[in-house]
SESEVEX-232013 format. One record per residue (C-alpha): residue number from 0; residue in three letters; x negated, y, z. Coordinates in nm, 3 decimals. Example, Ala and Ser with C-alpha at 12.3 -4.5 7.8 and 13.67 -1.06 7.14 Angstrom:
2
<0,"ALA",<-1.230,-0.450,0.780>>
<1,"SER",<-1.367,-0.106,0.714>>
//
This chain:
450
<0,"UNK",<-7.708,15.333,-3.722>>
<1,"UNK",<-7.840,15.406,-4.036>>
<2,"UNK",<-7.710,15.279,-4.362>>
<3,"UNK",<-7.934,15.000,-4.417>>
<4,"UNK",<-7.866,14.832,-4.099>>
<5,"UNK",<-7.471,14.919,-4.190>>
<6,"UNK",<-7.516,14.731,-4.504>>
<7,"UNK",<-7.709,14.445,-4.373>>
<8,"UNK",<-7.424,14.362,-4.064>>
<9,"UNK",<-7.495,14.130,-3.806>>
<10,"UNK",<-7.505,13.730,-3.857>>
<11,"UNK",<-7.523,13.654,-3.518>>
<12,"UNK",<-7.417,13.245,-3.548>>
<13,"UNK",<-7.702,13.242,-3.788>>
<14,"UNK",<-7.935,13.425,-3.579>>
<15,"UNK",<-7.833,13.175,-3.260>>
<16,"UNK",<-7.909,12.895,-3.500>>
<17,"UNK",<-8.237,12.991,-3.592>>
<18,"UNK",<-8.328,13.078,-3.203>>
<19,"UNK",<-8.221,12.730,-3.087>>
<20,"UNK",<-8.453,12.564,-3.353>>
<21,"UNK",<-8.738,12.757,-3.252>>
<22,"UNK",<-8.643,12.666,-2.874>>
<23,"UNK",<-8.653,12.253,-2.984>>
<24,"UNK",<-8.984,12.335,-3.197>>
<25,"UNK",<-9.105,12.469,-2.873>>
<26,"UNK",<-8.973,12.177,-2.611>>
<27,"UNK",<-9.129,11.937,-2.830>>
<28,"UNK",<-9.452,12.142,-2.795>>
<29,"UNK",<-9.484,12.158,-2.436>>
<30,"UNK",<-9.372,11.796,-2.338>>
<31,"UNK",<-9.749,11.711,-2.465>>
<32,"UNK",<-9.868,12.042,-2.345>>
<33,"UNK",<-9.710,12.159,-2.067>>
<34,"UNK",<-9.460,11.952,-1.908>>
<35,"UNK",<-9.688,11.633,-1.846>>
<36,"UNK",<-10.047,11.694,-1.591>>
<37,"UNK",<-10.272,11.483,-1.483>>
<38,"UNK",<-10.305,11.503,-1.095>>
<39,"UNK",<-10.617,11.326,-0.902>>
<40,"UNK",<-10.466,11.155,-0.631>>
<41,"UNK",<-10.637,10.997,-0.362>>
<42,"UNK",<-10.859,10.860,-0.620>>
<43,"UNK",<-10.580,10.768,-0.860>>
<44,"UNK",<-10.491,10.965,-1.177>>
<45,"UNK",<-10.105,11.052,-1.167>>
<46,"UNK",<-9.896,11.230,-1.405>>
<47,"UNK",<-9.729,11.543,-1.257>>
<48,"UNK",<-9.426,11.693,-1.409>>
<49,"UNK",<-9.351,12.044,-1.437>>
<50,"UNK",<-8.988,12.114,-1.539>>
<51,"UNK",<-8.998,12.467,-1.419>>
<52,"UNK",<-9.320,12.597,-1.648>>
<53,"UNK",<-9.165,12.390,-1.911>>
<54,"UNK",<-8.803,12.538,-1.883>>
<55,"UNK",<-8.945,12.847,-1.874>>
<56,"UNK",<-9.139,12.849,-2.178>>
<57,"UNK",<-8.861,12.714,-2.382>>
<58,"UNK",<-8.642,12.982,-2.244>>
<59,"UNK",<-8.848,13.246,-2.333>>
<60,"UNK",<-8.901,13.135,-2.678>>
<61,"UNK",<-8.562,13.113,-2.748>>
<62,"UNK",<-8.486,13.505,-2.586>>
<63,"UNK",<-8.785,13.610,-2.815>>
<64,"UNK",<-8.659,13.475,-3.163>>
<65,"UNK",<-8.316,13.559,-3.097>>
<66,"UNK",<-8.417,13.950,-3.021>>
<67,"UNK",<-8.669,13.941,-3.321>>
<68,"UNK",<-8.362,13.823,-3.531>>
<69,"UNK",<-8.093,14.050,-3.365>>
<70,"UNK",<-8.292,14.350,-3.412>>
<71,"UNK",<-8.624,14.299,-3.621>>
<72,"UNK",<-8.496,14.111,-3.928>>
<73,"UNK",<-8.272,14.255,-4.066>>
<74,"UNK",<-8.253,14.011,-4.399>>
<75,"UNK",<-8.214,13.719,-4.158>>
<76,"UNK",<-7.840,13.849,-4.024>>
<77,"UNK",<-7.968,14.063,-3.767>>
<78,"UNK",<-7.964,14.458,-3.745>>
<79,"UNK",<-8.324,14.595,-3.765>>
<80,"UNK",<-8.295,14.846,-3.509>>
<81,"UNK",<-8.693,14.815,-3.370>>
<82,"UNK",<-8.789,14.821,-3.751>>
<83,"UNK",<-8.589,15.112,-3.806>>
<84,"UNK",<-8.671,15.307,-3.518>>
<85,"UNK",<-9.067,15.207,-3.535>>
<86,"UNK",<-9.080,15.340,-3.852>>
<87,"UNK",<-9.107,15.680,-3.706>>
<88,"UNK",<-9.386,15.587,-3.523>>
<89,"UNK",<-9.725,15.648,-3.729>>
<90,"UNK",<-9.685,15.987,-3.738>>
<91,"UNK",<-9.641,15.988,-3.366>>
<92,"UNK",<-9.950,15.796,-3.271>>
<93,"UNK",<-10.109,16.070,-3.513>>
<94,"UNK",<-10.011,16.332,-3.225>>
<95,"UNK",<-10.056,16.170,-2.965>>
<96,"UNK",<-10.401,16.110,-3.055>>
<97,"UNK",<-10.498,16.463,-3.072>>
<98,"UNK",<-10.506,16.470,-2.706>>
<99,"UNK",<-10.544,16.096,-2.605>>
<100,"UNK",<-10.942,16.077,-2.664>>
<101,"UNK",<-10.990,16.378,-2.455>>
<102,"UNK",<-10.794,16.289,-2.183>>
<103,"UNK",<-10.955,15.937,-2.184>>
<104,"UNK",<-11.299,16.087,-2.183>>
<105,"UNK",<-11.228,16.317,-1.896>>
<106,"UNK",<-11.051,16.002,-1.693>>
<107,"UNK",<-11.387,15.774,-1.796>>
<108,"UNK",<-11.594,16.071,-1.678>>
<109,"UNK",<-11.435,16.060,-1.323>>
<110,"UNK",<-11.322,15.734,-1.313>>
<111,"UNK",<-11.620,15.650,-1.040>>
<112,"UNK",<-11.518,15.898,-0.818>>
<113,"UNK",<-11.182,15.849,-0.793>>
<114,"UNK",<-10.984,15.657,-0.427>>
<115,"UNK",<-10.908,15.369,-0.618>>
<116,"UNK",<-11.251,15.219,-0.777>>
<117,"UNK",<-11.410,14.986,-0.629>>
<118,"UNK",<-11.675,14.741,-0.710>>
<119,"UNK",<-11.413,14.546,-0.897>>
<120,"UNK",<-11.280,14.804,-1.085>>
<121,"UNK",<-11.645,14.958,-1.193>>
<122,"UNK",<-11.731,14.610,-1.306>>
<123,"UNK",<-11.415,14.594,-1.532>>
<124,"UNK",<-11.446,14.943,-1.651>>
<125,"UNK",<-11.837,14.830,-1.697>>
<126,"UNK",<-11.714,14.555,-1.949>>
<127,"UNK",<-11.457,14.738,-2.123>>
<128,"UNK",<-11.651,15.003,-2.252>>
<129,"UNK",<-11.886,14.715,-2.385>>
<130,"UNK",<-11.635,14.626,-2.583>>
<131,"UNK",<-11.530,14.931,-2.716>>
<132,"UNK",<-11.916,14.985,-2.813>>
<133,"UNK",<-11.862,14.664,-3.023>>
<134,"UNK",<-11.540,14.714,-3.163>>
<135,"UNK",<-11.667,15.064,-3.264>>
<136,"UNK",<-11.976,14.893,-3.420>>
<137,"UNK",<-11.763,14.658,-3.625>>
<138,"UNK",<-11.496,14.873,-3.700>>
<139,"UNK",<-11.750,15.040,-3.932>>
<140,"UNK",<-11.807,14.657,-4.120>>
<141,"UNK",<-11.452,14.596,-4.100>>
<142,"UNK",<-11.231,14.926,-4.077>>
<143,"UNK",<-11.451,15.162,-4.284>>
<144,"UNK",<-11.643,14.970,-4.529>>
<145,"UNK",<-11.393,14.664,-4.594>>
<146,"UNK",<-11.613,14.415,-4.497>>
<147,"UNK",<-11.437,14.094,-4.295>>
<148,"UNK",<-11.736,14.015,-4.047>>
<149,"UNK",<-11.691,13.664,-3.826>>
<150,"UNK",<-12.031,13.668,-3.716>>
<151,"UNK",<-12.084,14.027,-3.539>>
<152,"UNK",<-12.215,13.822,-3.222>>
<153,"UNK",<-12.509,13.764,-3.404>>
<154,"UNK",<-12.614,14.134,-3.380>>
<155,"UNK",<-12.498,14.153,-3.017>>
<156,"UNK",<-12.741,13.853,-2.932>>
<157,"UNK",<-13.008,13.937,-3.145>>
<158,"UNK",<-13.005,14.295,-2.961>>
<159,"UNK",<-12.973,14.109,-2.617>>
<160,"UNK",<-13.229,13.866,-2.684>>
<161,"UNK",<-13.465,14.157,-2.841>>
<162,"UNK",<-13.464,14.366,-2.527>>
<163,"UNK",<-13.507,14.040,-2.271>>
<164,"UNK",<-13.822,13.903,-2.465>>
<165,"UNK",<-14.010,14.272,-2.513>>
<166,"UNK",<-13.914,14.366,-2.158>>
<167,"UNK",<-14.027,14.052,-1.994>>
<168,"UNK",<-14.312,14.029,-2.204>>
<169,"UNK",<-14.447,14.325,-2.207>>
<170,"UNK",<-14.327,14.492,-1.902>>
<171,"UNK",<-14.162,14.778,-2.092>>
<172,"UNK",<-13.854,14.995,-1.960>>
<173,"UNK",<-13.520,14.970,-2.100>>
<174,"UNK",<-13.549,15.323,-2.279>>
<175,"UNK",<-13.804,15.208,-2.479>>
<176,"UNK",<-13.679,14.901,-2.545>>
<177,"UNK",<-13.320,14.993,-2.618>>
<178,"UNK",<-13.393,15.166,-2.971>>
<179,"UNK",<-13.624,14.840,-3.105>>
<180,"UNK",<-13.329,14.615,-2.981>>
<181,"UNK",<-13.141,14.835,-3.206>>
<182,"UNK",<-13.340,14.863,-3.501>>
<183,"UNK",<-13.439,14.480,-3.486>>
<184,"UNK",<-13.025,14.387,-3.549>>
<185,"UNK",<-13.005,14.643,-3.792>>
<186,"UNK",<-13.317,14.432,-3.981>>
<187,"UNK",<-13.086,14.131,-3.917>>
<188,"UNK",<-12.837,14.307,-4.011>>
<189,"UNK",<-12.949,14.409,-4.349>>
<190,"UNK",<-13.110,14.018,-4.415>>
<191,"UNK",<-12.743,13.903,-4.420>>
<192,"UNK",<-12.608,14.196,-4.621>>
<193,"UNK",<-12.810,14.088,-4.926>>
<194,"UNK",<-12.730,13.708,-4.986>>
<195,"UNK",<-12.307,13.832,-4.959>>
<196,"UNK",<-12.357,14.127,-5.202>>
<197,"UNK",<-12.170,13.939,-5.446>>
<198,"UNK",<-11.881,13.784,-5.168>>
<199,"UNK",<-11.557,13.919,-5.108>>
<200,"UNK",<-11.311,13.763,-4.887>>
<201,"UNK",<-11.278,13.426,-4.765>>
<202,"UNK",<-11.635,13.354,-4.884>>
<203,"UNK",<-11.790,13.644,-4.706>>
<204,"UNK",<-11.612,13.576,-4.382>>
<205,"UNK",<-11.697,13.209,-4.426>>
<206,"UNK",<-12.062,13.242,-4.492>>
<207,"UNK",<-12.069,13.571,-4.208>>
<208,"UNK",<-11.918,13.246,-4.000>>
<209,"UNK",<-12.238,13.053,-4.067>>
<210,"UNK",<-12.445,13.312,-3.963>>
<211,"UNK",<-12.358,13.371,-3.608>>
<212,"UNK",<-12.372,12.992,-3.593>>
<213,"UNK",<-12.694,12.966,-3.719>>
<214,"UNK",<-12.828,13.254,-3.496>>
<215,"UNK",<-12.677,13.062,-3.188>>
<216,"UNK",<-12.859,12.715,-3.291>>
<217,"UNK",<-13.180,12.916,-3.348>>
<218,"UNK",<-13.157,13.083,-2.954>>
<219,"UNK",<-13.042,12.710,-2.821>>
<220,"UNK",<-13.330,12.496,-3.019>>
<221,"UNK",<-13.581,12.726,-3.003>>
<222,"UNK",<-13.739,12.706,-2.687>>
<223,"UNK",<-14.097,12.821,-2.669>>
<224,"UNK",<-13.914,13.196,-2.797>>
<225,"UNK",<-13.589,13.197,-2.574>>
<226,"UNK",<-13.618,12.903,-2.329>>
<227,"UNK",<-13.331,12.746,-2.509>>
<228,"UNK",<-13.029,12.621,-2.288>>
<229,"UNK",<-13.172,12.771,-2.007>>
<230,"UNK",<-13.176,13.111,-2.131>>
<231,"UNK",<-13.398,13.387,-1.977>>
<232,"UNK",<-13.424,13.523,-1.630>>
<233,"UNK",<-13.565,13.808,-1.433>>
<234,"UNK",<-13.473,14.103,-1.668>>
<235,"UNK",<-13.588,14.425,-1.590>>
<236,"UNK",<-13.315,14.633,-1.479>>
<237,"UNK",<-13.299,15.020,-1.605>>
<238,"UNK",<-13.416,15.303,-1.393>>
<239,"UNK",<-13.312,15.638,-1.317>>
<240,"UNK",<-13.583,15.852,-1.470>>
<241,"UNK",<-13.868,15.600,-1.274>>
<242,"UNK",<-13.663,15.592,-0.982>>
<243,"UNK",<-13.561,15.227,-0.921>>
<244,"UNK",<-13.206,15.110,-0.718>>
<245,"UNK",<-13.371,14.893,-0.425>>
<246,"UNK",<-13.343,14.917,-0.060>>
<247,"UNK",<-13.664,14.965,0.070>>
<248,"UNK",<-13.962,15.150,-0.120>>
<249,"UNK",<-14.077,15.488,-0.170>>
<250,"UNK",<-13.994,15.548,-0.529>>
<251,"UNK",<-13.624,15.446,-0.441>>
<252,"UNK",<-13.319,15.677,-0.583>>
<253,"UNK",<-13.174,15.645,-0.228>>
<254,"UNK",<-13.529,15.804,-0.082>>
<255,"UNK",<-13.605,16.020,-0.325>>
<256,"UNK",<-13.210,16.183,-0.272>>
<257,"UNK",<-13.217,16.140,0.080>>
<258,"UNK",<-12.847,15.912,0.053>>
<259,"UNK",<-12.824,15.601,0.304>>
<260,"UNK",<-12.862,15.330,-0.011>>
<261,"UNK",<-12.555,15.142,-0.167>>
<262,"UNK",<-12.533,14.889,-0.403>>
<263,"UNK",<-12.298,15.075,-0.583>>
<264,"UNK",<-12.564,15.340,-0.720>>
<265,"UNK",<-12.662,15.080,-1.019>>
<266,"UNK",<-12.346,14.993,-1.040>>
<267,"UNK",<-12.215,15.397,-1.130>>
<268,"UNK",<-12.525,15.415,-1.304>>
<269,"UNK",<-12.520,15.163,-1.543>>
<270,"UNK",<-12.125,15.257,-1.572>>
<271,"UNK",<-12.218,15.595,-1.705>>
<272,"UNK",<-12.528,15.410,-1.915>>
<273,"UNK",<-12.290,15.233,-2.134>>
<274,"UNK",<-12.019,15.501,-2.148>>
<275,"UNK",<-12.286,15.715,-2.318>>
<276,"UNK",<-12.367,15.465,-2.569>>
<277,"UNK",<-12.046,15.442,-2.622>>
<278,"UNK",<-11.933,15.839,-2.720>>
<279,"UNK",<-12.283,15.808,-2.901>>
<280,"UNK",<-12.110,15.544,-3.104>>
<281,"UNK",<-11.800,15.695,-3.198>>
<282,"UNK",<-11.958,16.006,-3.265>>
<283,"UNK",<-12.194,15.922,-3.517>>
<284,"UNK",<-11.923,15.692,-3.674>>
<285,"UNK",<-11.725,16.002,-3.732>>
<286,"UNK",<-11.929,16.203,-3.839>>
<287,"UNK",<-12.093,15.927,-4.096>>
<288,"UNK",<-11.712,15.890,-4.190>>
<289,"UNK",<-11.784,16.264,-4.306>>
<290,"UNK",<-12.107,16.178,-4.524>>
<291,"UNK",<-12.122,16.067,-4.852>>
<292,"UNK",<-12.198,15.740,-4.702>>
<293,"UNK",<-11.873,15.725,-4.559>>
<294,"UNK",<-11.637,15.806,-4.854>>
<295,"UNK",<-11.813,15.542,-5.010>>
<296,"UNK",<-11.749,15.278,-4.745>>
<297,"UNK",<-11.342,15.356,-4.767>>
<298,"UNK",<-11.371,15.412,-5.115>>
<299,"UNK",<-11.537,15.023,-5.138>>
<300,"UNK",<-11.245,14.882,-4.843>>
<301,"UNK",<-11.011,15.032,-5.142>>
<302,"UNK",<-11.115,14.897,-5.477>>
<303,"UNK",<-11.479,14.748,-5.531>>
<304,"UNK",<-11.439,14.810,-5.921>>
<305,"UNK",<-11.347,15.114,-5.911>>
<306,"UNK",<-11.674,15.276,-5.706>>
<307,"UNK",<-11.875,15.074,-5.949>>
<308,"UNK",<-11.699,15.221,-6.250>>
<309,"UNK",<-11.752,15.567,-6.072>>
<310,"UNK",<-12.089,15.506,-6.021>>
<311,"UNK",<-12.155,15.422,-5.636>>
<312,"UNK",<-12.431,15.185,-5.517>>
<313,"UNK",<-12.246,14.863,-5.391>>
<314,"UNK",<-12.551,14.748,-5.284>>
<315,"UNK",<-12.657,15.060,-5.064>>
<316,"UNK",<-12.291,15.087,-4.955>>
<317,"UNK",<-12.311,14.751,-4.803>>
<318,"UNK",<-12.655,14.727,-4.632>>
<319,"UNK",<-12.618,15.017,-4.476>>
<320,"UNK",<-12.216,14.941,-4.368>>
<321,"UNK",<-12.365,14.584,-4.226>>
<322,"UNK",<-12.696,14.766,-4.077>>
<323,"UNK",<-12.574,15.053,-3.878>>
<324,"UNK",<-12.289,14.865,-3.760>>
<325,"UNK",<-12.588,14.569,-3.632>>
<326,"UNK",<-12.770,14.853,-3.498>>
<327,"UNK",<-12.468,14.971,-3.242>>
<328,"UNK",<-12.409,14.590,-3.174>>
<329,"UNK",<-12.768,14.557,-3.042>>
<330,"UNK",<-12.741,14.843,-2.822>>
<331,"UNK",<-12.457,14.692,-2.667>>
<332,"UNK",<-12.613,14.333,-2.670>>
<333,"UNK",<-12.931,14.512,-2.489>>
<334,"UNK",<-12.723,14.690,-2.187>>
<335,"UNK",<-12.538,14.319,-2.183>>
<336,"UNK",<-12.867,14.181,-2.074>>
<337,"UNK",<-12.986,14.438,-1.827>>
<338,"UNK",<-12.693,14.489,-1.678>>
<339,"UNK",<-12.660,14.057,-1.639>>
<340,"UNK",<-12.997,14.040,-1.568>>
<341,"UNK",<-12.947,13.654,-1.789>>
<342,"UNK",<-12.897,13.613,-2.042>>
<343,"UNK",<-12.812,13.206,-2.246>>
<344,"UNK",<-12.710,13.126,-2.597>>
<345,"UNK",<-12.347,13.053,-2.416>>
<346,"UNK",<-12.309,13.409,-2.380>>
<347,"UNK",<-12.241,13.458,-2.750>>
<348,"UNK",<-12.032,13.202,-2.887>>
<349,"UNK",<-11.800,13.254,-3.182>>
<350,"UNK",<-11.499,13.360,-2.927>>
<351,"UNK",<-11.715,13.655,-2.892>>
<352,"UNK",<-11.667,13.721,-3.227>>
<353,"UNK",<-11.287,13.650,-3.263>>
<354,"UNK",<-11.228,13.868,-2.967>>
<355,"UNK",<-11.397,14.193,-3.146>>
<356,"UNK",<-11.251,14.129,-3.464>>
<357,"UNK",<-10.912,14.142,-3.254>>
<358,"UNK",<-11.015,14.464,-3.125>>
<359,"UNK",<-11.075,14.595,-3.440>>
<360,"UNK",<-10.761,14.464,-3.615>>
<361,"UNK",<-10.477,14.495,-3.349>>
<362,"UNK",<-10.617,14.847,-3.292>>
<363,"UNK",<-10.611,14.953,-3.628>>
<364,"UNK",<-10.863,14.946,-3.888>>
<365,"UNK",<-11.047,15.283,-3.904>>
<366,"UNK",<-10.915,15.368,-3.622>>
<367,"UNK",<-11.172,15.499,-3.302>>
<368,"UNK",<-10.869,15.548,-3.059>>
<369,"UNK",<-10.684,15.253,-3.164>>
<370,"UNK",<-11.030,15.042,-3.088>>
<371,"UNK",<-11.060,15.157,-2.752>>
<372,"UNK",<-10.666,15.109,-2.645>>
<373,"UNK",<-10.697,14.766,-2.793>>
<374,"UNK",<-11.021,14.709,-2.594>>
<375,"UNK",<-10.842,14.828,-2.251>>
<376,"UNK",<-10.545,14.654,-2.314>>
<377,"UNK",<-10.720,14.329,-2.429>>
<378,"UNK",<-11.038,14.305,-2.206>>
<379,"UNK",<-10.941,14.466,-1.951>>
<380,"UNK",<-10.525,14.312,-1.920>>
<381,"UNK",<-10.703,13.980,-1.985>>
<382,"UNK",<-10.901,14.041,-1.670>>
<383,"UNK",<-10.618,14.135,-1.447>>
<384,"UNK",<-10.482,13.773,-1.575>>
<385,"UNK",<-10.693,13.607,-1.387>>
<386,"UNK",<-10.505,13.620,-1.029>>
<387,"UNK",<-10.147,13.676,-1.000>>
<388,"UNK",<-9.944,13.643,-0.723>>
<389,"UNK",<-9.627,13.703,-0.891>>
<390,"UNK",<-9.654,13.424,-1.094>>
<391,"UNK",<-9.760,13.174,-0.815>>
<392,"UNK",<-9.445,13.252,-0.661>>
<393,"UNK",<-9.277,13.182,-0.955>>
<394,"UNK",<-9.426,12.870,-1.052>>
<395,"UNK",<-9.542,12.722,-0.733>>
<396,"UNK",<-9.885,12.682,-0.536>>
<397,"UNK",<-10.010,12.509,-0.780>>
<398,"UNK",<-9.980,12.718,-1.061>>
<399,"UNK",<-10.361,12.868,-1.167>>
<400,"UNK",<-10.286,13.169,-1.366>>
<401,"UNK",<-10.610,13.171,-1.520>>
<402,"UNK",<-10.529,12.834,-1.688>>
<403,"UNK",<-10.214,13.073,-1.866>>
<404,"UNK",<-10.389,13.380,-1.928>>
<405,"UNK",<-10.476,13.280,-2.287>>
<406,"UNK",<-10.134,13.170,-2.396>>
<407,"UNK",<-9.991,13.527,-2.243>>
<408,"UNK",<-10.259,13.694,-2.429>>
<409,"UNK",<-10.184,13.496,-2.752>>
<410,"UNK",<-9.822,13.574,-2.690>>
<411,"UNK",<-9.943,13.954,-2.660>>
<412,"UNK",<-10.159,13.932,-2.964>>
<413,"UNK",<-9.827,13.772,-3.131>>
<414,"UNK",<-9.605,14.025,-3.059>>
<415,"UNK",<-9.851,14.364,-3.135>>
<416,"UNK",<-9.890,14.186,-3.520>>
<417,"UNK",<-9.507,14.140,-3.541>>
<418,"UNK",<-9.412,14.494,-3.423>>
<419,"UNK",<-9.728,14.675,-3.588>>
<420,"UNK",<-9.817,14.438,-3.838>>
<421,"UNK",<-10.143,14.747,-3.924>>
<422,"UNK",<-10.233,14.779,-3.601>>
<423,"UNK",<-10.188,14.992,-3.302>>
<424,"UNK",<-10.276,15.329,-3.461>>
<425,"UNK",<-10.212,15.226,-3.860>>
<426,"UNK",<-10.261,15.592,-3.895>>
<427,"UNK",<-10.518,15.837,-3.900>>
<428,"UNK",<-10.638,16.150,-4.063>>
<429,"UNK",<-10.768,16.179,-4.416>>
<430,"UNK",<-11.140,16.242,-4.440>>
<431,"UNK",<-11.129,16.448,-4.721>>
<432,"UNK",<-10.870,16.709,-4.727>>
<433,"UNK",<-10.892,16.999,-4.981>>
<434,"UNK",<-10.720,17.263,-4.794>>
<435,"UNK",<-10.870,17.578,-5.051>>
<436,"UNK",<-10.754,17.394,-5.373>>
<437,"UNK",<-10.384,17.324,-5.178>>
<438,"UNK",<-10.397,17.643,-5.082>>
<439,"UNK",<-10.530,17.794,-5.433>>
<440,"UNK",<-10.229,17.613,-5.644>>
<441,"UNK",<-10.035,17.735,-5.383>>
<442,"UNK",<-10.100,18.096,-5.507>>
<443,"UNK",<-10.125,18.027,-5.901>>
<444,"UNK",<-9.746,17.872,-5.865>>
<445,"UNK",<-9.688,18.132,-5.718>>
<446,"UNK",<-9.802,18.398,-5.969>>
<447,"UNK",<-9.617,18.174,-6.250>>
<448,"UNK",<-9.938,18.038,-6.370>>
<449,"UNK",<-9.832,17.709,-6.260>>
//
């Protein structure tokens, strides 16, 4: 024990105190919440109470605060020990992710082939990496350039929507359509970067806010463009250099290999489609972080005045911050929509948002590795959510997990912010280091010049 958490002792009526209060803030909660359900009946509406999910709830609340104020809060009577010992732990996510990102590469790489995937597991990995691909396209917005972005669905529909209207209209393949879905948020992308040149804050994620709203109204109302509510159908699905995944037909990829066919071929394929976008993402990020572009993006998340005293563009800084990080959203939004095949202005609600800004956030801003865990642990644990058996044995038949998954996620999201309040990965390595002037007032100290 060190000699802070010697000095600040242990309060532990106070701490027991504080738990129990929590534990009555929570009962109180979950009598409207959780404790009373309606039932259908036989026709009749009953009210069905739960005692266990209830009970449980309040139980766990109460086991939570009392370990946060054991051995988090130390000013609060309790000993500090996770704060202590986690405060060890930036420079340990620093080395461990020297060799994380290669090892997940190499496990993406042969993920299809290994015992265990399935057509379950290929769909999951499928939407994970879509989310990485947006997370790493905000996290240049957000992470790099300081920029707090609510409406980054707007790029991700605008490339979605882009790709389904050229391909359907004019019959064109997905390669060529990909980089105009791209370029076309990126346009979008810079016609909201100029009217919040001047916003910082609250007002620029407010009026970013409006702007995803405004591009969802335009896809619902607009229905001579996007067929409104009803969204838009029949899109073309991408082909292995011309060869197409069908069953039957001459130019087939299962004919033209000589393979018995298997719906899994598009599947793989468009697996390894978006896991390309995806390292093509992160590593032009990086090496824009490299660029004078990028030193001016963290040197703007730092302190605005200052790069205007020093001379940088703001307004360059910005529009390009808010249009290459478009541009990467409408790639993503355009594999969303061949790989769906439909595509409706329900697909890219402000959730959408909220969810990639969580991404972004709980894996740490500016951080590519810390993106990607948060994306595996938050898409892809959120998935697993869905069906539980453990907890229907727990609660009862009757218990849907997928009704719960969102409060256990929000409980997740909870606890990440309250034991790494930066993020996952809060740390990462400086993008300028100036190893031959370290290393030259190395020498002049020691000639006793220094």
């Amino acid at each position: 024990m060190s000699a802070a958490s010697a000095k600040s002792g242990l309060d532990f009526p106070a701490a027991l105190k504080d738990a129990g209060l929590a534990a009555l803030i929570a009962l109180a909660l979950s009598i409207a919440m959780l404790f009373f359900r309606t039932v259908d009946f036989q026709g009749n509406l009953i009210l069905e109470k739960r005692w266990t999910l209830a009970g449980t709830t309040v139980l766990i609340v109460f086991a939570g605060r009392l370990a946060l104020n054991l051995f988090w809060f130390p000013r609060r009577g309790g000993l500090g020990l996770f704060k202590i010992a986690s405060s060890a732990l930036p420079a340990r996510f620093a080395e461990l992710g020297k060799w994380m990102a290669p090892v997940l590469i190499v496990f993406a790489v042969v993920l299809p082939f290994l015992p265990a995937s399935n057509r379950y597991i290929m769909d999951l990995a499928i939407l994970v990496l879509t989310y990485v691909m947006l997370g790493w396209g905000l996290n240049i917005v957000v992470g790099l350039a300081g920029l707090l972005d609510l409406g980054y669905v707007a790029f991700y529909a605008v490339g979605a929507y882009s790709y389904a209207l050229i391909a359907t209209t004019f019959d064109w393949s997905f390669w060529v359509c990909l980089p105009l879905a791209g370029m076309f948020a990126a346009l979008w992308g810079i016609i909201l970067g100029f009217p919040v040149l001047r916003l910082r804050g609250d007002y620029l994620a407010i009026v970013t806010l409006a702007f995803g709203e405004i591009i969802r109204i335009v896809l619902l109302n607009w229905y001579t463009l996007t067929n409104g509510p009803d969204g838009i159908t029949r899109i073309p699905r991408p082909s292995f250099f011309g060869l197409e995944f069908k069953r039957f037909g001459d130019g087939t990829f299962a004919n033209y290999f000589n393979i018995e066919y298997s719906s899994m071929h598009r599947i793989v394929f468009l697996y390894y489609v978006i896991l390309v976008l995806a390292l093509i993402t992160s590593a032009l990020t990086i090496r824009l972080r490299r660029l004078p572009i990028g030193r001016a993006w963290e040197a703007m998340r730092e302190d605005e005045i200052a790069c205007r005293s020093l001379g940088i563009n703001i307004t360059n800084t910005k529009l390009t911050a808010f249009s290459i990080g478009a541009m990467f959203g409408g790639f993503a939004g355009s594999f969303f929509a061949t790989r769906q095949g439909f595509i409706s202005p329900e697909s890219f609600t402000f959730i959408e948002s909220a969810i990639i800004l969580a991404i972004v956030v709980l894996g740490g801003m500016g951080s590519q590795i810390g993106v990607a865990i948060a994306a595996i642990v938050m898409i892809g644990g959120l998935e697993l959510l869905r069906d539980l058996d453990a907890l229907k044995q727990l609660f009862g038949d009757n218990f849907d997990p997928a009704l719960y998954r969102m409060l256990l996620f929000g409980l997740a999201m909870v606890g990440i912010m309250v034991w790494r309040p930066r993020g996952l990965v809060s740390s990462r390595a400086p993008t300028v280091v100036l190893r031959e002037h370290k290393a030259r007032s190395a020498d002049l100290v020691k000639e006793g010049h220094g």
